[in-house]
Every structure is written in structure tokens, then in C-alpha cells.
C-alpha positions as CSV (number, residue, x, y, z in Angstrom):
1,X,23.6,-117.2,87.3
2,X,19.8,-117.8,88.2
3,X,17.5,-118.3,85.5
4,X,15.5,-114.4,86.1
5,X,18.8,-113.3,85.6
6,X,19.0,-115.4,82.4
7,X,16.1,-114.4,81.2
8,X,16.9,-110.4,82.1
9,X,20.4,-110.5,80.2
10,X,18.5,-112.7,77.1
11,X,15.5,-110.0,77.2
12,X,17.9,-106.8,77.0
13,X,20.4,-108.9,74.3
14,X,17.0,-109.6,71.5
15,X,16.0,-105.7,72.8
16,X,20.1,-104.4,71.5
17,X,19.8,-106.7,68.8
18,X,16.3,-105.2,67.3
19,X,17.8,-101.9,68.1
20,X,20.9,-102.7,65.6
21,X,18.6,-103.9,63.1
22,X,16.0,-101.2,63.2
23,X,19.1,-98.2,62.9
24,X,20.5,-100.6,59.8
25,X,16.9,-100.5,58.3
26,X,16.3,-96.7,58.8
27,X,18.3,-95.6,55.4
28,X,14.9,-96.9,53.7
29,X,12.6,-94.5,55.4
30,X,12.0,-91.5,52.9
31,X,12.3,-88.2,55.1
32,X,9.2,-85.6,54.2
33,X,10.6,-83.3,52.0
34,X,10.9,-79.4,53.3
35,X,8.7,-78.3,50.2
36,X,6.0,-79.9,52.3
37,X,6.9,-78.9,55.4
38,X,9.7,-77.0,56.1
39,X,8.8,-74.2,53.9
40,X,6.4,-71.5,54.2
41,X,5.1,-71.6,50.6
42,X,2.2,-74.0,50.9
43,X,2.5,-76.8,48.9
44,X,0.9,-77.4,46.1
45,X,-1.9,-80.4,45.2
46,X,0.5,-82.1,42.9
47,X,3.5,-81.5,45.3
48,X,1.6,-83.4,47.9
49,X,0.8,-86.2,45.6
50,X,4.1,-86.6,44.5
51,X,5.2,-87.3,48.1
52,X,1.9,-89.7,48.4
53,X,2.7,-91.7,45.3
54,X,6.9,-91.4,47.0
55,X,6.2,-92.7,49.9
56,X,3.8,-95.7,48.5
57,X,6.3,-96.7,45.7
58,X,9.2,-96.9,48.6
59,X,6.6,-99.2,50.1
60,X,8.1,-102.1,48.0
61,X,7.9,-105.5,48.6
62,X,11.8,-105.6,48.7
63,X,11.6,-103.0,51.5
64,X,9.2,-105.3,53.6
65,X,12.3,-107.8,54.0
66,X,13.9,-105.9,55.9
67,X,11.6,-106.7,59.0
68,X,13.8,-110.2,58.8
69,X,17.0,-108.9,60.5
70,X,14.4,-108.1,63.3
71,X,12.9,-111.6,63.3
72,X,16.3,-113.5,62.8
73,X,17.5,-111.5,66.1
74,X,14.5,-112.6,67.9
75,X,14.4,-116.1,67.0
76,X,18.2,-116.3,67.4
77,X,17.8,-115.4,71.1
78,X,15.2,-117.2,72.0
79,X,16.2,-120.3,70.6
80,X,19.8,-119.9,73.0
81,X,17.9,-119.0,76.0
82,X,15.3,-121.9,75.2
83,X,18.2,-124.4,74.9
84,X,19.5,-123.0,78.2
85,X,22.7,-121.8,77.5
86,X,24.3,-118.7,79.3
87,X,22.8,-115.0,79.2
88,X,26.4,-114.7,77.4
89,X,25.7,-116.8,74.8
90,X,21.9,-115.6,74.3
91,X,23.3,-111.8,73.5
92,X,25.6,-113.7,70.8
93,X,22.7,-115.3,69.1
94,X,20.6,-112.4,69.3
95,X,23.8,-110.4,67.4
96,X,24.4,-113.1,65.3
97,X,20.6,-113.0,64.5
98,X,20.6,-109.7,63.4
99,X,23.6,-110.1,61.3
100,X,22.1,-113.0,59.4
101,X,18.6,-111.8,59.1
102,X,20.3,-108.4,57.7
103,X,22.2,-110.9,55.4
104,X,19.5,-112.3,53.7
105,X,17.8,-109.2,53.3
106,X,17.1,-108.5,49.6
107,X,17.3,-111.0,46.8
108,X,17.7,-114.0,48.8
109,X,14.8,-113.3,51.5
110,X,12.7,-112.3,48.7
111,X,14.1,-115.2,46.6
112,X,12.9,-117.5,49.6
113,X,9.6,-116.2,50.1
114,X,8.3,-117.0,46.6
115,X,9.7,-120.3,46.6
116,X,7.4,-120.5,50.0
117,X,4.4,-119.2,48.6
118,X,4.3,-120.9,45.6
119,X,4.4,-124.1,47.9
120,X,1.6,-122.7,50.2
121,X,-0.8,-121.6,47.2
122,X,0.2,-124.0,44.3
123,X,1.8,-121.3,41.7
124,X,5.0,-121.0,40.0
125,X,7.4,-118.8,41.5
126,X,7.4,-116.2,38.6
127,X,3.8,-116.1,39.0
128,X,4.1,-114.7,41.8
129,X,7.0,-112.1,41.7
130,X,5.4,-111.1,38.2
131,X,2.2,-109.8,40.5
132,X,4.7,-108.0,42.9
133,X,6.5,-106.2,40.2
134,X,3.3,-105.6,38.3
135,X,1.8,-103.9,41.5
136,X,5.4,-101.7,42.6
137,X,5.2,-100.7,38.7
138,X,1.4,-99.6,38.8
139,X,3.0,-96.9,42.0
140,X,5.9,-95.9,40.1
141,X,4.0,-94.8,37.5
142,X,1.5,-93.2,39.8
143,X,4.8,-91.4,41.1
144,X,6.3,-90.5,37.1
145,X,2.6,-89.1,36.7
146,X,2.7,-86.8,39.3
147,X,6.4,-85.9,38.9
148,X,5.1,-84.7,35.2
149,X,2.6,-82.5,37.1
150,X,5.5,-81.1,39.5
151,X,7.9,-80.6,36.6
152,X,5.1,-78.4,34.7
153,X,4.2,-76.4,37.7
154,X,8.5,-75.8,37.9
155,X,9.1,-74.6,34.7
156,X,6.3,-71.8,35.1
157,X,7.5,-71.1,38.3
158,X,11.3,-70.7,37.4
159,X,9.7,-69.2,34.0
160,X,8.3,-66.2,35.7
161,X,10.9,-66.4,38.6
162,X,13.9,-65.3,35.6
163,X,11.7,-62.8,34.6
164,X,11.1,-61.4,37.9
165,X,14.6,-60.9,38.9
166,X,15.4,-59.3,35.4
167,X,12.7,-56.7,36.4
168,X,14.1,-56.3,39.8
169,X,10.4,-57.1,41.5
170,X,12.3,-59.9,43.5
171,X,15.6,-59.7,44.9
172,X,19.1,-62.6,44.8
173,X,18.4,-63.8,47.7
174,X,13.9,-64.1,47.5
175,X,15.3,-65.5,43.8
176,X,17.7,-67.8,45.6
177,X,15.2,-68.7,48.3
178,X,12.6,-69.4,45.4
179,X,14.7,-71.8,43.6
180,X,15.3,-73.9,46.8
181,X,11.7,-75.0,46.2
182,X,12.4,-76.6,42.9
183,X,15.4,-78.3,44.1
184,X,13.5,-80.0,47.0
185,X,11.4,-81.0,44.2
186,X,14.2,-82.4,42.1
187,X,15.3,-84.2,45.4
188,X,12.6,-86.2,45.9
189,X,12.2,-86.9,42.2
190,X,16.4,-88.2,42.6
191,X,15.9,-89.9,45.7
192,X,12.8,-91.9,43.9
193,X,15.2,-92.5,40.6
194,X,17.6,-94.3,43.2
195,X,14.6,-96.4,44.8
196,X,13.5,-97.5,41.3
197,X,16.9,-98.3,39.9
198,X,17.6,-100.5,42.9
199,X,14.0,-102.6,42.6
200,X,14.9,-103.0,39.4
201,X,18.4,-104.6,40.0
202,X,16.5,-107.2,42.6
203,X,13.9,-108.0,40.2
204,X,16.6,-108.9,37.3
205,X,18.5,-110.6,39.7
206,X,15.2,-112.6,41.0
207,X,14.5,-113.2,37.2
208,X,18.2,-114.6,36.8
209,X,17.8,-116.7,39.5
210,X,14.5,-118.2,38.5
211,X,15.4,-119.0,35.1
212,X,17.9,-121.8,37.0
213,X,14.9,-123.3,38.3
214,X,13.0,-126.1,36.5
215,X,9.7,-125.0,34.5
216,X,9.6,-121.6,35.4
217,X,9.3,-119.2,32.4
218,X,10.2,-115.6,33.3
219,X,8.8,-114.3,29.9
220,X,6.0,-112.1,32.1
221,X,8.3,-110.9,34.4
222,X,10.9,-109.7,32.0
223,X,8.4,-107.9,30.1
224,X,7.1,-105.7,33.5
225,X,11.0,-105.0,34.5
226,X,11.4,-103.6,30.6
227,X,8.4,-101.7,31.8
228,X,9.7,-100.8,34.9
229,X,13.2,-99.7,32.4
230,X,10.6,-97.5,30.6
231,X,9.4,-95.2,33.8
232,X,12.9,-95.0,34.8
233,X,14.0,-93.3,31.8
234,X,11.4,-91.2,31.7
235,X,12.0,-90.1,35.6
236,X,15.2,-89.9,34.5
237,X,14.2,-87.1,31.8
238,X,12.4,-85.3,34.2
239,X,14.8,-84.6,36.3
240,X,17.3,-83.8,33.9
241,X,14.3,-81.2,32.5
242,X,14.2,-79.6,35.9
243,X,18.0,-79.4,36.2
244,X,18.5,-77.4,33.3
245,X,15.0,-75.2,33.6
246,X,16.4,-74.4,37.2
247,X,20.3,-73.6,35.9
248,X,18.6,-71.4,33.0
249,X,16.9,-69.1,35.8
250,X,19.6,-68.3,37.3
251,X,21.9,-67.4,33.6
């Protein structure tokens, strides 16, 4: 095979191999919620806040390591074609990019890239992830703020909604229609619940795994992932709050 025709095969292999890592990456993207979208109630100021503050706190630094599958199949490929081995064997590395990149995604990507900066600008390793947790806890917090904003509004909402039925000024199905409101609302509230629980599993891990390393003292950074355990409970009580003000209007 000529070398264009090396190159073509290489180009389409790193082209498959960004696609693969690109579909295994889009379970992180948070999908806009019908409250503000797909409905034709208008949504309300803290509605649209909540899925600001959503989409900012998914924008974790975790979540940035993703883009690594995408780079390890790029620099897999092009390392094989610049070593001049087959078009064959330059779809394989491209693959076998991907699947490492993907690998490494998480803890020990994140794990690697401290270790990196602290290198590049002279501070420990738990100085640094103690600044990225510090900053992913100042936007889940924005986030619990406005999901105590959203809760409020819901109550009054399903509040009036009970008492509307019971006077027959709405019917079972407007009632029905009503309530699918609150439980987009309690979606997004879940789906941010499951994003916080699993940053705070890396950063214990990354803490675990720093407290192996010599002089690094992950005092600072345990105390912003007992914070983080703090806004999870109280997300947690939220929702729970809007589960059982949404079951009581429909008693």
C-alpha cells in the first residue's frame, strides 16, 4: 500500500477512534430538562438557575478528563503511522488509544495531572486538588441554593394544586399534567445527587491515594470533601421533601 493510502486508512482509524470515545463520553452531558423546554409553562427564574448552577457543577474537573480517551486515540495513531507501520496496524493503535485513554479516565488521569502540576508550579499535590474541590464545592452549593428556591416554589405549587382538584377547578389529568412539572424538577435535583456522590468518591479516593505519597498532608482536603458530605445530605433532603409534597397531592 502507497503511503496516501496509509495516511487515508490512519486518518479515518484516529476519526473512528475519536468517534468511540466521544459516544463513551456522552453519558456526562446533562440533557435540558423539559421544565425548561419541553413544557409550555414558562419556567420560572429559579428553575432556570437551577439548570445554570446544573450544568456548571457537572462542569467538574473530573469531567474534563474525559477529553483523554480522545487524545490517547490521537496520539496512538499517529505515533503508528509516524513509525511507518501498516494502515492495519494504525486503526489498532488508534482503538487501542481510545481504550487506554478511556482507562485512565477518572482517578488516575486526575491523580496524574496533579502530580504534573505540582512539578510545573512548585506546590504540593494536595494543594492543588484542595483548590479544585474548593471551587466544584463553591457550584454545588450554588446548585443546593437554588434547588431550596425550586423546592419552595413546589410545595406552593402542589399546595394549591391539592386544593384545586378537591374543588374540581382542575381536572386528573391538568392535575396529572401539573405534577409532571415538579417531577422534572426532582429529576434534575436526582441526576445532580448522582454527579455529586460520584465527585465525591474520586476526591476520597485522590485523598487516599495522596496520603501514600511523602509529605503531603491531606488535612485541607478532607475537610472540603466533609463539606462536600454536608451539601449532599442536604440535596439529599430536598429531594426527599419534594417526593413526599408531590405523593401528598395526589392522596
Amino acid at each position: 500500500m502507497n503511503t496516501i493510502a496509509m495516511k487515508r486508512q490512519g486518518a479515518r482509524a484516529v476519526t473512528m477512534a475519536v468517534m468511540m470515545a466521544l459516544a463513551g463520553c456522552q453519558g456526562t452531558v446533562p440533557l435540558l430538562p423539559a421544565s425548561l423546554g419541553g413544557s409550555s409553562t414558562p419556567a420560572t427564574s429559579a428553575e432556570k438557575q437551577l439548570q445554570e448552577d446544573e450544568d456548571r457543577f457537572n462542569n467538574t474537573v473530573f469531567a474534563g478528563v474525559a477529553t483523554g480517551a480522545i487524545v490517547g486515540a490521537g496520539v496512538g495513531a499517529f505515533a503508528a503511522w509516524a513509525t511507518g507501520q501498516k494502515g492495519k496496524n494504525v486503526g489498532k493503535a488508534a482503538v487501542g488509544g481510545a481504550v487506554i485513554g478511556g482507562a485512565v479516565v477518572g482517578v488516575d488521569a486526575y491523580f496524574t495531572a496533579k502530580k504534573e502540576q505540582s512539578g510545573r508550579q512548585g506546590i504540593r499535590m494536595t494543594q492543588a486538588a484542595t483548590a479544585d474541590i474548593q471551587q466544584d464545592n463553591r457550584n454545588l452549593q450554588g446548585y443546593l441554593d437554588s434547588s431550596n428556591r425550586v423546592l419552595a416554589e413546589g410545595r406552593a405549587r402542589l399546595a394549591t394544586l391539592k386544593q384545586d382538584v378537591a374543588t374540581k377547578k382542575l381536572s386528573a389529568d391538568e392535575a396529572r399534567r401539573a405534577r409532571e412539572r415538579e417531577e422534572r424538577n426532582i429529576a434534575s435535583m436526582s441526576s445532580a445527587l448522582a454527579k455529586a456522590k460520584e465527585t465525591r468518591a474520586q476526591y476520597a479516593e485522590t485523598s487516599t491515594r495522596l496520603r501514600q505519597q511523602p509529605r503531603e498532608n491531606t488535612a485541607s482536603l478532607d475537610s472540603e470533601i466533609r463539606k462536600m458530605d454536608e451539601q449532599i445530605r442536604g440535596l439529599e433532603q430536598n429531594i426527599t421533601a419534594y417526593r413526599q409534597a408531590l405523593e401528598v397531592s395526589r392522596a
